[in-house]
C-alpha positions in Angstrom: 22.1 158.2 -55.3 18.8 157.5 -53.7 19.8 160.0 -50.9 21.1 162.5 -53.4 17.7 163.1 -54.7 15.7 163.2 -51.8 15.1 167.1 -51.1 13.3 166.5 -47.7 11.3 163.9 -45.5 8.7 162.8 -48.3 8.2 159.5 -49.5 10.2 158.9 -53.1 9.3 155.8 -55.4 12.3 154.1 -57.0 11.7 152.1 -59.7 14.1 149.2 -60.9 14.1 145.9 -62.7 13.9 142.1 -61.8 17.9 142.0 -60.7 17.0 144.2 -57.7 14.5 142.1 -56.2 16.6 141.2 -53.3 15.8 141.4 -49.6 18.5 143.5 -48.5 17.9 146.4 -51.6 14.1 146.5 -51.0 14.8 146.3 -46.6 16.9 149.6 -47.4 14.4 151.4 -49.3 12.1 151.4 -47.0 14.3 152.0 -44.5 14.8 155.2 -46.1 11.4 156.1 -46.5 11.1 154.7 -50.2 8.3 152.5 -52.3 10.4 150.1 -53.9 8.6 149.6 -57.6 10.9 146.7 -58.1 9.6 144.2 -61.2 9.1 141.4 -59.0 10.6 137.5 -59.4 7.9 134.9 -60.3 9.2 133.0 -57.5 11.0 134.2 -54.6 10.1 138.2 -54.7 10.9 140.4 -51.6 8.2 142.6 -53.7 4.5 141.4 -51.9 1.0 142.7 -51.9 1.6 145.8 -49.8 3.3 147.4 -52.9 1.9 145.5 -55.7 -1.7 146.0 -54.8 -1.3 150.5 -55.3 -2.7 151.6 -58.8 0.8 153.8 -58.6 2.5 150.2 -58.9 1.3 149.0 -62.6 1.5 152.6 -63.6 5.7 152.6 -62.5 6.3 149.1 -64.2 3.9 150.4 -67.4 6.9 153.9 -68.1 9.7 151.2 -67.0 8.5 148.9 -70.1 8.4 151.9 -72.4 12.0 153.3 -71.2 13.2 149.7 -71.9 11.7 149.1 -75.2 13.7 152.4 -76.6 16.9 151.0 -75.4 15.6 147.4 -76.7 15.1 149.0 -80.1 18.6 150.3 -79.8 20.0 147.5 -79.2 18.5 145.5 -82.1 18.0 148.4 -84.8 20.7 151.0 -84.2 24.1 150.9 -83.0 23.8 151.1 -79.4 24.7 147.1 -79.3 28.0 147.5 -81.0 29.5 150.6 -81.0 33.1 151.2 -82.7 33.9 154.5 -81.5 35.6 155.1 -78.9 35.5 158.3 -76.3 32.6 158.9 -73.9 31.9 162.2 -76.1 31.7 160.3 -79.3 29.8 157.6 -78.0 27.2 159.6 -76.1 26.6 161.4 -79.5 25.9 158.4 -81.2 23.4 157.3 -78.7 21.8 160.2 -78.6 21.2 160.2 -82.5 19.7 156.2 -81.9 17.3 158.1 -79.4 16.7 160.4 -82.1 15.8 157.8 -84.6 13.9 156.4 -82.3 11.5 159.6 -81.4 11.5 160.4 -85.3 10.4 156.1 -86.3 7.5 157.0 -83.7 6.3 160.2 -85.2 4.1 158.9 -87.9 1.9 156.8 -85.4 1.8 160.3 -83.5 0.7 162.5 -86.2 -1.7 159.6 -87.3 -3.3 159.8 -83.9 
């Protein structure tokens, strides 16, 4: 996928959680010329001071947290969990309306703002 979206020689950022914090994925990346904002391991991370110390580093892990907490919420508040439908069509509707429900449950602290 990674080569996919690469239109040229540039350097690309991929972003990912803790489960790809292993030698081999982070060796590839930059192999192929890409900054591996990985969430690094508390112990044992292949992710060390040469990316972690870039500004561009907590700002990638900062949008990752706020992607995961709209899945996170549905997960816990909608029906993204525990689905009974069954089709892809069907069930990409219904998580589309959760991520709908989840922009429209934010609005108010928007409009506050």
């Amino acid at each position: 996928m990674i080569d996919r979206c690469r239109p040229g020689d540039h350097t690309i950022t991929v972003g990912a959680d803790k489960g790809y914090d292993i030698a081999d994925f982070v060796a590839q990346l930059r192999a192929m010329n890409a900054r591996p904002h990985v969430a690094s391991k508390l112990k044992g991370s292949t992710i060390n001071g040469r990316t972690t110390r870039h500004a561009a580093y907590k700002v990638s892990q900062q949008k990752r947290e706020r992607i995961e907490e709209a899945f996170d919420w549905g997960k816990t508040v909608c029906t993204v969990a525990r689905t009974v439908l069954r089709g892809l069509d069907r069930v990409a509707f219904q998580f589309t309306l959760n991520m709908a429900a989840y922009n429209l449950a934010g609005l108010p602290k928007l409009l506050a703002g």
